[in-house]
MDTraj code that builds the backbone (N, CA, C; nanometers):
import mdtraj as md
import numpy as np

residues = "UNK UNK UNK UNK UNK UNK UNK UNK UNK UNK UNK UNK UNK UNK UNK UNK UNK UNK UNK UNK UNK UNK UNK UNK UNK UNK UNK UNK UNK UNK UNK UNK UNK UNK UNK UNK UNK UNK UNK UNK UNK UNK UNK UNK UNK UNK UNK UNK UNK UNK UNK UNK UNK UNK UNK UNK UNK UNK UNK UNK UNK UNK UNK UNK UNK UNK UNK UNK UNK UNK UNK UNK UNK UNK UNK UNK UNK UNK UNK UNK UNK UNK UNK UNK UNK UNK UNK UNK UNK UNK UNK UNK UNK UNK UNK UNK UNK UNK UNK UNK UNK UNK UNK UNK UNK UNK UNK UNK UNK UNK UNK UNK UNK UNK UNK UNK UNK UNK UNK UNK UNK UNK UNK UNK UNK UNK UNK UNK UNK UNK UNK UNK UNK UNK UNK UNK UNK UNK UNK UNK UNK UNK UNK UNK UNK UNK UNK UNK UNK UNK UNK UNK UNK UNK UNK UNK UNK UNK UNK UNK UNK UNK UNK UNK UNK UNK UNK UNK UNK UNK UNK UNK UNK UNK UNK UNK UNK UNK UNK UNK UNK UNK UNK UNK UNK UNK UNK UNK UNK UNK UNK UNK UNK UNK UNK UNK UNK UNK".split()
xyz = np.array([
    [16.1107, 4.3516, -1.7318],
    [16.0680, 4.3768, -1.5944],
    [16.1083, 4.5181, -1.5530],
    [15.9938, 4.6191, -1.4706],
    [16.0419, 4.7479, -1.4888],
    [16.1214, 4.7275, -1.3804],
    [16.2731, 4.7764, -1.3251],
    [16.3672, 4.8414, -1.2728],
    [16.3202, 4.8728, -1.0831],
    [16.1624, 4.9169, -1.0971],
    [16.1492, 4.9591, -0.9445],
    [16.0439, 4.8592, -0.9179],
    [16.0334, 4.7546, -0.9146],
    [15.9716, 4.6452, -0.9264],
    [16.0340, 4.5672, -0.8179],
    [15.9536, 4.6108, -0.7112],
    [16.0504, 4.4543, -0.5885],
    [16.0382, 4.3572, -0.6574],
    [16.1655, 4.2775, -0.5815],
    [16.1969, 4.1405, -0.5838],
    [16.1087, 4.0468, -0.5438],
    [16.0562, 3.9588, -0.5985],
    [15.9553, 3.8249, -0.5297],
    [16.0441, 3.7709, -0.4449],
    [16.1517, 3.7567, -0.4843],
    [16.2202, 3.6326, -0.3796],
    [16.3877, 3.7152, -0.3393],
    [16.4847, 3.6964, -0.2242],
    [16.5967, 3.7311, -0.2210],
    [16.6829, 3.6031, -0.1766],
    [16.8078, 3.6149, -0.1785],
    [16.9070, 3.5565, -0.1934],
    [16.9542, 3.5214, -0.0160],
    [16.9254, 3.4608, 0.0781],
    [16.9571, 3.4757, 0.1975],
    [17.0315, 3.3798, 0.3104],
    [17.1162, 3.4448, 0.3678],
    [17.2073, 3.3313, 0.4431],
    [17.2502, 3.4038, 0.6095],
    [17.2061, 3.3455, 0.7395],
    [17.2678, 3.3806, 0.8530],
    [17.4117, 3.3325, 0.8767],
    [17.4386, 3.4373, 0.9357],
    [17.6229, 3.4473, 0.9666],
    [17.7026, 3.5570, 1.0863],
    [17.7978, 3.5484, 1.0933],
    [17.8368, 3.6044, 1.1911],
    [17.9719, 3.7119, 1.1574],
    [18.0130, 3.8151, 1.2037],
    [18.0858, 3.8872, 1.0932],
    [18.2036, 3.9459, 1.1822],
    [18.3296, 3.9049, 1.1756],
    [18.4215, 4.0139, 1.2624],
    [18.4098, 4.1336, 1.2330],
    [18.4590, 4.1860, 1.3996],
    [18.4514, 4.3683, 1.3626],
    [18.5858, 4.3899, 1.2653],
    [18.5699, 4.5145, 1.2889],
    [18.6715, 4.6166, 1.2061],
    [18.7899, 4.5893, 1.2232],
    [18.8271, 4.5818, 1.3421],
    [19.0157, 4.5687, 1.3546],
    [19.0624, 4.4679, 1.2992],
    [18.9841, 4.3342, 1.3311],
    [18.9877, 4.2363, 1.3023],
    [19.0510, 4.2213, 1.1572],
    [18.9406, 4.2932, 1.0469],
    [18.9038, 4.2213, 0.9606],
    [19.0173, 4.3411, 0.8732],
    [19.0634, 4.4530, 0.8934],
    [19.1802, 4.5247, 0.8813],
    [19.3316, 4.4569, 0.9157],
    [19.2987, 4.3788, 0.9961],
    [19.4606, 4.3004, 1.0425],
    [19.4451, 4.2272, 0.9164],
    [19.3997, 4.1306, 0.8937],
    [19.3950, 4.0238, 0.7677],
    [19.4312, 4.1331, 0.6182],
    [19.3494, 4.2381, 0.6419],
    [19.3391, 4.3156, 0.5310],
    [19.4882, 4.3559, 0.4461],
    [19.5588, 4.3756, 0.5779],
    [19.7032, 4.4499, 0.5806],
    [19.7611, 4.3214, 0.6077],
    [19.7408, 4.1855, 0.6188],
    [19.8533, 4.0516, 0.5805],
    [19.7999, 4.0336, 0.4062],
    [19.7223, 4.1128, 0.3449],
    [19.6694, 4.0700, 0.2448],
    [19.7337, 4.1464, 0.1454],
    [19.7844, 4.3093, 0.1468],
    [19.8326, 4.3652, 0.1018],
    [19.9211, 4.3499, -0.0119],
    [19.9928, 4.2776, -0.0215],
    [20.1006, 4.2188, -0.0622],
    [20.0252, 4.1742, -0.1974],
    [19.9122, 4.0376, -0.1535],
    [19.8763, 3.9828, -0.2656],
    [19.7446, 4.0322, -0.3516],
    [19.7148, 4.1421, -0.2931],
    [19.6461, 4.2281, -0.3506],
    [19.7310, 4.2852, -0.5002],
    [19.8415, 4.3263, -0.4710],
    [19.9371, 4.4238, -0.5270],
    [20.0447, 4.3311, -0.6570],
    [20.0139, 4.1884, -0.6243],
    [20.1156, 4.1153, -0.7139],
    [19.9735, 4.0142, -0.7747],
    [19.8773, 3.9690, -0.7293],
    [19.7739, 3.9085, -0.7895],
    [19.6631, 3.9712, -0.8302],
    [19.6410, 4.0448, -0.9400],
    [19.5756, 4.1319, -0.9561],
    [19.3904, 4.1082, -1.0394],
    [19.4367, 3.9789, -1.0972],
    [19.3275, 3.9089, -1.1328],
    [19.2248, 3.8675, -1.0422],
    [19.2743, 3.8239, -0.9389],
    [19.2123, 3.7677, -0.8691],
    [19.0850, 3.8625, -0.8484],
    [18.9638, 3.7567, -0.8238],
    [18.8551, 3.8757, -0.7951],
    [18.8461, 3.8905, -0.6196],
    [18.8419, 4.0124, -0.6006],
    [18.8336, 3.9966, -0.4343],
    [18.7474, 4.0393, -0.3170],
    [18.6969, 3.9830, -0.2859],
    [18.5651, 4.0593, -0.1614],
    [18.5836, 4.1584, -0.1345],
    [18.4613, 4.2141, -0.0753],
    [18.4686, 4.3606, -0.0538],
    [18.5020, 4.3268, 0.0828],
    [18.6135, 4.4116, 0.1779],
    [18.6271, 4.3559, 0.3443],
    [18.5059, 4.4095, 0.4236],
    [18.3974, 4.4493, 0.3398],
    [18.2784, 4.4739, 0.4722],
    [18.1896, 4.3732, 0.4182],
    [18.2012, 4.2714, 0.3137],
    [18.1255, 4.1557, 0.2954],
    [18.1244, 4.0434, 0.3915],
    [18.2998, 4.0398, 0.4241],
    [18.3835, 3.9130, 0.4863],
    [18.2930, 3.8548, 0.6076],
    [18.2222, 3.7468, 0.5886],
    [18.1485, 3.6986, 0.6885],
    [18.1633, 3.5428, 0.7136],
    [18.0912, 3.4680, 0.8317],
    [18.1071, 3.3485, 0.8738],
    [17.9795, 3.3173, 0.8461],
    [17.9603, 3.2363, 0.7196],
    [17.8009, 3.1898, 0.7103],
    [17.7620, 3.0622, 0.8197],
    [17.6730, 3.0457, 0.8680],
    [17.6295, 2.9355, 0.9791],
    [17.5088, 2.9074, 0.9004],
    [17.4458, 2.9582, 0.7591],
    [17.3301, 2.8609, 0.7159],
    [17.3035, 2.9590, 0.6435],
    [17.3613, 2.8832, 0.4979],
    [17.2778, 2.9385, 0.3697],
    [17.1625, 2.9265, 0.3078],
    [17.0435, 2.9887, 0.3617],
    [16.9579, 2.9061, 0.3093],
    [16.8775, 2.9297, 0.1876],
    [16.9859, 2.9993, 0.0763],
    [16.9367, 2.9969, -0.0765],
    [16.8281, 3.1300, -0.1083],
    [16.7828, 3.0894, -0.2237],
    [16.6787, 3.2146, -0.2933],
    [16.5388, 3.1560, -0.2453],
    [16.5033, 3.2608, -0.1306],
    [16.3658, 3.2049, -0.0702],
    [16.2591, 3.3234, -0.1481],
    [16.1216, 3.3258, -0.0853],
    [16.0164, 3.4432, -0.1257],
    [16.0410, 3.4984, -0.0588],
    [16.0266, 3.6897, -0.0594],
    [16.0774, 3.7794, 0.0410],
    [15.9368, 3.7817, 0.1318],
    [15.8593, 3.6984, 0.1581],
    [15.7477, 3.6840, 0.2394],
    [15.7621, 3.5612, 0.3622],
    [15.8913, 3.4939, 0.3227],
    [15.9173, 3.3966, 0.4288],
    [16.0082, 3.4374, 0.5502],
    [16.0798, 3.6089, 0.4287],
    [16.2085, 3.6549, 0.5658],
    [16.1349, 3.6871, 0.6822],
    [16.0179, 3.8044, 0.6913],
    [15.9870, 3.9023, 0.8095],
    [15.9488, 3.8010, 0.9340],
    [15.8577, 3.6712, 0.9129],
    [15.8558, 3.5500, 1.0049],
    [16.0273, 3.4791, 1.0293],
    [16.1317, 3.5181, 1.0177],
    [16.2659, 3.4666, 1.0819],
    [16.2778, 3.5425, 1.1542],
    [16.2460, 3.6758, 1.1597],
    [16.3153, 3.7804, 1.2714],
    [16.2578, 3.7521, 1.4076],
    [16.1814, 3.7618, 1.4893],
    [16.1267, 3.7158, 1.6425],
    [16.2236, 3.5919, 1.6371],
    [16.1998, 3.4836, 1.6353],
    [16.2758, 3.3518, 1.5886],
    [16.3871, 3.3499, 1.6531],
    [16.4814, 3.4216, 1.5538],
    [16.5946, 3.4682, 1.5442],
    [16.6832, 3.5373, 1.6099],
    [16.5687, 3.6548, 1.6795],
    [16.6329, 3.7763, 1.7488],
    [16.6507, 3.6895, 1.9074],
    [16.5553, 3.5897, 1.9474],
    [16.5302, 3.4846, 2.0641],
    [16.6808, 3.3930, 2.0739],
    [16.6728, 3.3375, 1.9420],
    [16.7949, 3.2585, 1.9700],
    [16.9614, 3.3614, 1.9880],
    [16.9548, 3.4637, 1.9097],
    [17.0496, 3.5219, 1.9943],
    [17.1033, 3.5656, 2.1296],
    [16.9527, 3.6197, 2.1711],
    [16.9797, 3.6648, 2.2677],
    [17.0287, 3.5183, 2.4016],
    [16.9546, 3.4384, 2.3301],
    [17.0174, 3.2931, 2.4180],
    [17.1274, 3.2509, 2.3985],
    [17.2322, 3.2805, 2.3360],
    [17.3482, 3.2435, 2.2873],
    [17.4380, 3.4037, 2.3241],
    [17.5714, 3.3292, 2.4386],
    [17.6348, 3.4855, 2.4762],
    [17.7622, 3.4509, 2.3559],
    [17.8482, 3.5742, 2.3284],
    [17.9099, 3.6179, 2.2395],
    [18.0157, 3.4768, 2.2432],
    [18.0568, 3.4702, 2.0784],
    [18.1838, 3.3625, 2.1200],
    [18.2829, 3.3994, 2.0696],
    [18.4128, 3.3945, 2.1109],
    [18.5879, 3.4269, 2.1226],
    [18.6300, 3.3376, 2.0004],
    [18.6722, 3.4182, 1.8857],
    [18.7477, 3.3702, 1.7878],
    [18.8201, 3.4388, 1.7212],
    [18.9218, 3.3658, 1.6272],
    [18.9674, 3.4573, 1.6010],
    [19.0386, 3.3897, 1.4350],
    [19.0600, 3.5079, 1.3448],
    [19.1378, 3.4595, 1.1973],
    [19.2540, 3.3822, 1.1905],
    [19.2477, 3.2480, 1.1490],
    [19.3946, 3.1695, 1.1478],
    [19.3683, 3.0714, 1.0369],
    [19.5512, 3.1011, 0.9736],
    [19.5318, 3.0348, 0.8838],
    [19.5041, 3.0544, 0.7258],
    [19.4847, 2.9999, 0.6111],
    [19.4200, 3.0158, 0.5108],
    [19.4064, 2.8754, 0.4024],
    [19.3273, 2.8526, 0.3477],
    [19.3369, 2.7672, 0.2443],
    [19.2413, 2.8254, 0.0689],
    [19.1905, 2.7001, 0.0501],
    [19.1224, 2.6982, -0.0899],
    [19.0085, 2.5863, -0.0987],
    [18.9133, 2.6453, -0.1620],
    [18.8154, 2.5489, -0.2318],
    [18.8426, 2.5267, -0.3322],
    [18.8421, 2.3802, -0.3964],
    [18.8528, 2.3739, -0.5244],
    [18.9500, 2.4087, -0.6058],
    [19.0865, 2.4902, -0.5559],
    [19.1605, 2.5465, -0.6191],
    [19.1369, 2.6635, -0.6956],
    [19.0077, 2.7205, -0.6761],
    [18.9583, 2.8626, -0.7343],
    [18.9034, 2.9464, -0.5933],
    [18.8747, 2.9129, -0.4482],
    [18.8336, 2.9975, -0.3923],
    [18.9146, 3.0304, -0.2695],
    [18.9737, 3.1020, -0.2438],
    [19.0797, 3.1158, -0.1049],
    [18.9917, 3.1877, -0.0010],
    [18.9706, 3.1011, 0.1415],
    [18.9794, 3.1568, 0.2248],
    [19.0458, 3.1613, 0.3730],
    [19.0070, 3.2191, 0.4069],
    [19.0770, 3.1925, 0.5800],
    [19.0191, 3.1860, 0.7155],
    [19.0855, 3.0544, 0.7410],
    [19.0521, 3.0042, 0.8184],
    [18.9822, 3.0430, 0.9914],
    [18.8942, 3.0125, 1.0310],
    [18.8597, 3.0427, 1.1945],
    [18.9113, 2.9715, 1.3310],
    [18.9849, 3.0159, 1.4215],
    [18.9974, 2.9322, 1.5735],
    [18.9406, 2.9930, 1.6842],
    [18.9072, 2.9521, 1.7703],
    [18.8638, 2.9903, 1.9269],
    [18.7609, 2.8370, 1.9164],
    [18.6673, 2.9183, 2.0023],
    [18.5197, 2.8589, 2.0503],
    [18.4357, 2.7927, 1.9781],
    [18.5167, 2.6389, 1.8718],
    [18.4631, 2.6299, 1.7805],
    [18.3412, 2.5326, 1.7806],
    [18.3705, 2.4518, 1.9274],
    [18.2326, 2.3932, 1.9701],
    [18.1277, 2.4685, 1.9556],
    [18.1195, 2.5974, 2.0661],
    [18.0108, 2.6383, 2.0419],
    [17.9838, 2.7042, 1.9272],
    [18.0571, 2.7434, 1.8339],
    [18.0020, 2.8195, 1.7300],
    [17.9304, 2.7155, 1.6488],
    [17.9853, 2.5727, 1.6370],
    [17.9198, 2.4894, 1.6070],
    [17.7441, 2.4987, 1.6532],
    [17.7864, 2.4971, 1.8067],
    [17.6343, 2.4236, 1.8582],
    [17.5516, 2.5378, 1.8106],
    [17.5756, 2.6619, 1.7847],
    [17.5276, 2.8490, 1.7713],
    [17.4345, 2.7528, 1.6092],
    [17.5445, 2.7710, 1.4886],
    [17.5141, 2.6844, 1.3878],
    [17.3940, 2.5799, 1.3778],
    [17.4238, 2.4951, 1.4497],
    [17.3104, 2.3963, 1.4906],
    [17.1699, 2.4727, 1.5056],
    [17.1852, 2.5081, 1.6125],
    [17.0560, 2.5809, 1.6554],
    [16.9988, 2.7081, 1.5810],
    [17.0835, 2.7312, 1.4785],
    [16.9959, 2.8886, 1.3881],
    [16.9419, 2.7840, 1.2877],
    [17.0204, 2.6451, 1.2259],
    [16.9550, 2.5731, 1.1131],
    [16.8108, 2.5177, 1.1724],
    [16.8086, 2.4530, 1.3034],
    [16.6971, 2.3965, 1.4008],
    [16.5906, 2.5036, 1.3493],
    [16.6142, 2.6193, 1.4029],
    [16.5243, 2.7325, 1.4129],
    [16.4256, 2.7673, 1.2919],
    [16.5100, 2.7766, 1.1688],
    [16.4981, 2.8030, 1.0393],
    [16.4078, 2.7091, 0.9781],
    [16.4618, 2.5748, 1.0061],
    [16.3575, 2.4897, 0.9937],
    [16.2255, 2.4497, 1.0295],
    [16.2316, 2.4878, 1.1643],
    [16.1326, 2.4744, 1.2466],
    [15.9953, 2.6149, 1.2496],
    [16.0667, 2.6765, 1.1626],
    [15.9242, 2.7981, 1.0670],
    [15.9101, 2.7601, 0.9078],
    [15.9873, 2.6300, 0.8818],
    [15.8767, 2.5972, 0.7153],
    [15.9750, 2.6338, 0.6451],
    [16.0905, 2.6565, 0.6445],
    [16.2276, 2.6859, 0.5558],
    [16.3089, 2.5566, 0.5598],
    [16.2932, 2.5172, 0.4247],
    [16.4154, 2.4054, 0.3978],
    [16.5441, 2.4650, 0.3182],
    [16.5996, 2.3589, 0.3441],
    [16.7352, 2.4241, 0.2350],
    [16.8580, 2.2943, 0.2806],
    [16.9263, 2.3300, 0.1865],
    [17.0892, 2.2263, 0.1609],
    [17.1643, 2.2685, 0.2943],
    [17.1398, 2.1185, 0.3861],
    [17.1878, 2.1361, 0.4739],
    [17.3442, 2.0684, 0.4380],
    [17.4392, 2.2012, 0.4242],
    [17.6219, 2.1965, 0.3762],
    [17.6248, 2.1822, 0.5491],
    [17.7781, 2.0812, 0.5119],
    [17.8402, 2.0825, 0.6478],
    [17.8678, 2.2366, 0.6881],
    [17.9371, 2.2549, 0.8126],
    [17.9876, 2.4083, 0.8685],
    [18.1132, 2.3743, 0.8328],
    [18.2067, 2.4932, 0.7710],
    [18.3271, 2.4792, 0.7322],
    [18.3582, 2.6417, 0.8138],
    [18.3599, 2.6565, 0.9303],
    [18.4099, 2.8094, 0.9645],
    [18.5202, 2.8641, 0.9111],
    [18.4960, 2.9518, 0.7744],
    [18.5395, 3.0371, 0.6948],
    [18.5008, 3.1787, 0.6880],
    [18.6537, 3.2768, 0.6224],
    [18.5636, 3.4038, 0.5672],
    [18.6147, 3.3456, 0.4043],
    [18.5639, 3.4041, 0.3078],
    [18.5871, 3.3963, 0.1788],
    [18.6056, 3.4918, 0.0980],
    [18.7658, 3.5211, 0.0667],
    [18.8418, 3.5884, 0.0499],
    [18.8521, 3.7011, -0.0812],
    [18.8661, 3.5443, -0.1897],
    [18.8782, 3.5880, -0.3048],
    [18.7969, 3.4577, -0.3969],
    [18.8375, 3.4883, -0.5773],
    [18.8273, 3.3838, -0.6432],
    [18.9164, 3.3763, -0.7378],
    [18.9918, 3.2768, -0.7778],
    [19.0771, 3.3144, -0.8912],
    [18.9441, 3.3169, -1.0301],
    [19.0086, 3.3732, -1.1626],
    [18.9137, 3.3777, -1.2650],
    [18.9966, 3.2243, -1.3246],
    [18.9347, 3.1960, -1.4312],
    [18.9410, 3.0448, -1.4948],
    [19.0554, 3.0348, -1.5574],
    [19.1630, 2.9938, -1.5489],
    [19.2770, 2.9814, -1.6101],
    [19.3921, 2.9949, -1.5682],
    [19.3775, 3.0566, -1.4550],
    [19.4429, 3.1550, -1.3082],
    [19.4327, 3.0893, -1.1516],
    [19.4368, 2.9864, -1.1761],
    [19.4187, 2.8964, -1.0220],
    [19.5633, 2.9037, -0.9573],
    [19.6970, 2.9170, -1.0119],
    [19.7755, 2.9045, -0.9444],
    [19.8372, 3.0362, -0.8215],
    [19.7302, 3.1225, -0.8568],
    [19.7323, 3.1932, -0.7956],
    [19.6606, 3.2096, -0.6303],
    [19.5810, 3.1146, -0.6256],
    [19.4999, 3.1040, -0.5337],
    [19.5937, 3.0195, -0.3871],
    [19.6586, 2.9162, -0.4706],
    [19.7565, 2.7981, -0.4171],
    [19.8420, 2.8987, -0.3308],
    [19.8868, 3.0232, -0.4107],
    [20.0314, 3.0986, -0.3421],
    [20.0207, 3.1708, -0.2737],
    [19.8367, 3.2410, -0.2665],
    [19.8061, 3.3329, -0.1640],
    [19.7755, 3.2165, -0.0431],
    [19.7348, 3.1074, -0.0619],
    [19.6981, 3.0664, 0.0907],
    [19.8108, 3.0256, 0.1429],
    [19.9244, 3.0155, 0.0772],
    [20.0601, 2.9015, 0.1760],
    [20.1383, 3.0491, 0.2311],
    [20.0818, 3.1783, 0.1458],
    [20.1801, 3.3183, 0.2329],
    [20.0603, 3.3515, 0.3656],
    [19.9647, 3.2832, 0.3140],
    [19.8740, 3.2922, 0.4651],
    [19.8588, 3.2206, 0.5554],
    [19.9487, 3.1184, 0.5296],
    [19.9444, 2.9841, 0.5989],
    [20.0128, 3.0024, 0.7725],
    [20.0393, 3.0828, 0.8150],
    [20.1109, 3.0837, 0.9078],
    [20.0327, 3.2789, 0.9899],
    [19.9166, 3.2915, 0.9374],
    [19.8527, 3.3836, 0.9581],
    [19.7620, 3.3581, 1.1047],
    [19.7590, 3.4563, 1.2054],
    [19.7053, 3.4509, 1.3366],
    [19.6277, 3.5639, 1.3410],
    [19.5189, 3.6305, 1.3698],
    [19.4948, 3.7375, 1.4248],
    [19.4791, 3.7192, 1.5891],
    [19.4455, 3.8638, 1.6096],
    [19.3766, 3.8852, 1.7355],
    [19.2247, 3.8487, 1.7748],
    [19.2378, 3.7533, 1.9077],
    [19.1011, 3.7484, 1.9131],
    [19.0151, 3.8569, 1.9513],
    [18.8698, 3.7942, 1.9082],
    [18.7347, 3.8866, 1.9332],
    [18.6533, 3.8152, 1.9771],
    [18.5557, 3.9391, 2.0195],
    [18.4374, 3.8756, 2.0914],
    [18.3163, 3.8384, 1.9724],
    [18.2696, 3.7836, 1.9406],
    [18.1532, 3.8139, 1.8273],
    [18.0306, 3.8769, 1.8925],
    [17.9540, 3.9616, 1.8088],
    [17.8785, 4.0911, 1.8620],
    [17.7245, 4.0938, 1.8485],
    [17.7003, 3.9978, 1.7482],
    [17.5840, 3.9929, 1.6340],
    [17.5374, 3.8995, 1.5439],
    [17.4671, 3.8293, 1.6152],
    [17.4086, 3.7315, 1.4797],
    [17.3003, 3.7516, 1.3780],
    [17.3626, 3.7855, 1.1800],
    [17.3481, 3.8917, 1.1362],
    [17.2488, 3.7978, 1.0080],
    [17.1187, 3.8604, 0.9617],
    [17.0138, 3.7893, 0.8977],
    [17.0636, 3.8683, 0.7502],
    [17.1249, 3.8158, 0.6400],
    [17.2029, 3.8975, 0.5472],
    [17.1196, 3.8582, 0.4287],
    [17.0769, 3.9418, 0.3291],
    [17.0647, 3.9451, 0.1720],
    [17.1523, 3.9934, 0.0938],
    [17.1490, 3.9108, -0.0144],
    [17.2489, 3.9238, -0.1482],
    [17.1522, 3.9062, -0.2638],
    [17.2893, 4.0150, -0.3332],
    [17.1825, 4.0643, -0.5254],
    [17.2598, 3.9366, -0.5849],
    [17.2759, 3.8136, -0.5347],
    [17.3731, 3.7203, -0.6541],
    [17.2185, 3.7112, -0.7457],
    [17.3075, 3.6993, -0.8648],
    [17.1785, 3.5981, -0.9577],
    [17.0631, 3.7662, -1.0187],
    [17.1031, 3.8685, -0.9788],
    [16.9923, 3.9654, -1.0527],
    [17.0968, 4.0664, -1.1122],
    [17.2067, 4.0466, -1.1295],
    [17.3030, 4.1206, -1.2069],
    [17.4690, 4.0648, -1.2521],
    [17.5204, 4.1152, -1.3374],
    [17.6049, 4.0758, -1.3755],
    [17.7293, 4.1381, -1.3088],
    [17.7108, 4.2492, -1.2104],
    [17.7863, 4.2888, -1.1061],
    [17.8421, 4.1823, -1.0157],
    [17.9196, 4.2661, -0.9548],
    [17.9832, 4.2403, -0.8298],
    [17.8901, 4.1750, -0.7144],
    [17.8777, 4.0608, -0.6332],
    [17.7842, 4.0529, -0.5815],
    [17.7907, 4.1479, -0.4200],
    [17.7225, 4.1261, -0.3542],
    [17.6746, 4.2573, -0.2433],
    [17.5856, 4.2047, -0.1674],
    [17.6096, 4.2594, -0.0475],
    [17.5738, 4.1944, 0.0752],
    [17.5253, 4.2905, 0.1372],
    [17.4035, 4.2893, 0.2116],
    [17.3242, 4.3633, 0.2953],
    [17.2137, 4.3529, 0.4184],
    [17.2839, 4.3560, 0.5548],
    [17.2319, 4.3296, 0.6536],
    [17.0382, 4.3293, 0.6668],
    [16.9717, 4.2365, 0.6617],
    [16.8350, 4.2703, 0.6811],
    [16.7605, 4.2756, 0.8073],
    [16.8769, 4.2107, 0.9155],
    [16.8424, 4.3012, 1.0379],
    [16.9545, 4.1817, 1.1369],
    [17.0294, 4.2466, 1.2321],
    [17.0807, 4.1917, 1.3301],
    [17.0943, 4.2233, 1.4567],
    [17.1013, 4.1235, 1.5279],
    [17.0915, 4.0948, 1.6485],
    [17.1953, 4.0648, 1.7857],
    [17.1990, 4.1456, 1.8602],
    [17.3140, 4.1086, 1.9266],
    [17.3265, 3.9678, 2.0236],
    [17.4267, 3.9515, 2.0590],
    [17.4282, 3.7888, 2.0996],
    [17.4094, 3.8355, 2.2203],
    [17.3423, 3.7298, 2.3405],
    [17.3667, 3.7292, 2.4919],
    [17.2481, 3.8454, 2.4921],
    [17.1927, 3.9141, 2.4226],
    [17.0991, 4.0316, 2.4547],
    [16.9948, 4.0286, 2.4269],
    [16.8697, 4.1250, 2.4957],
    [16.7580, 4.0979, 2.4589],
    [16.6622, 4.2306, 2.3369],
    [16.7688, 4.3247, 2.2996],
    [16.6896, 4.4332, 2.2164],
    [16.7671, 4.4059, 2.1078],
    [16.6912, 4.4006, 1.9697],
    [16.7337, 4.4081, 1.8528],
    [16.8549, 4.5070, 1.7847],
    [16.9273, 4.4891, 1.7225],
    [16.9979, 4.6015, 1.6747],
    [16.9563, 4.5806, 1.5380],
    [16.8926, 4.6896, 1.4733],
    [16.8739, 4.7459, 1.3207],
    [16.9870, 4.7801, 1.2869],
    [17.0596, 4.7341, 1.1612],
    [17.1348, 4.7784, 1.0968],
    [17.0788, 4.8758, 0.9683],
])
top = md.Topology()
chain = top.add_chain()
for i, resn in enumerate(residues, 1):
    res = top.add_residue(resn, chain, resSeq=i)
    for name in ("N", "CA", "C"):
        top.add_atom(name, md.element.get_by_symbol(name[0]), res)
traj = md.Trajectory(xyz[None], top)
């Protein structure tokens, strides 16, 4: 397949993403196990997001019909107050950390982007909401490492935030043997009525 050959289909999931300070406070409680767990594989901190609906490897002809949709239900939904607490593990290979504030509504936010999604001809694995960012992974053999970063995070608080943007994201998983990578395909601010292009 030649190289400059769009993609038929991309990798796509809506989510919600702390800002910067935020996601720098965690960064710098992380420090530590950056520096003594070195295996571990670890997100990039401008990946770190709150997925509210993964909805898998679609055709890139189903995304451009989510945006109107999409940009509507944001603007109907005003910003919600949360903030980083906490940490655990999936499975014993994936560490992340945990979310508190406004978790009703981020719920009901959730609800209503899957409603939406559906309701233009997109199915997909409806996963419970587990409000997470996702941190790291241990590699295969190396799980006990995962166990020791979440119990030194276990007692982890940030500062709350406002959330800013509900963000329509693509990922290269599955077309390389890289690092995977995350890239805004267009977001929207919450409570507002003009689009923000990223």
């Amino acid at each position: 397949m030649n190289d400059q050959t769009p993609p038929t289909t991309i990798r796509v999931f809506i989510a919600l993403a702390p800002p910067d300070h935020a996601k720098e406070e965690l960064a710098q409680a992380l420090r530590h196990a950056h520096a003594t767990h070195p295996r571990m594989r670890w997100n990039r901190i401008e990946d770190w997001h709150i997925t509210l609906a993964f909805l898998g490897e679609l055709p890139t002809t189903t995304v451009p019909p989510l945006r109107p949709p999409l940009a509507a239900l944001a603007a109907d939904h005003p910003p919600l107050r949360l903030a980083l607490h906490g940490s655990g593990t999936f499975d014993d290979r994936v560490l992340w950390s945990g979310i508190t504030g406004d978790l009703d509504r981020l719920h009901h936010l959730a609800a209503d982007v899957r409603t939406t999604v559906r309701n233009h001809g997109i199915d997909f694995e409806d996963r419970p909401l587990r409000p997470h960012l996702t941190l790291a992974r241990a590699r295969r053999g190396d799980p006990s490492s995962v166990g020791e970063i979440a119990g030194s995070l276990a007692g982890f608080t940030g500062r709350p935030w406002h959330t800013e943007r509900l963000h329509l994201v693509g990922s290269n998983a599955g077309r390389s043997r890289g690092p995977i990578h995350y890239r805004d395909i267009e977001a929207w601010p919450l409570g507002d009525e003009q689009p923000a292009r990223t």
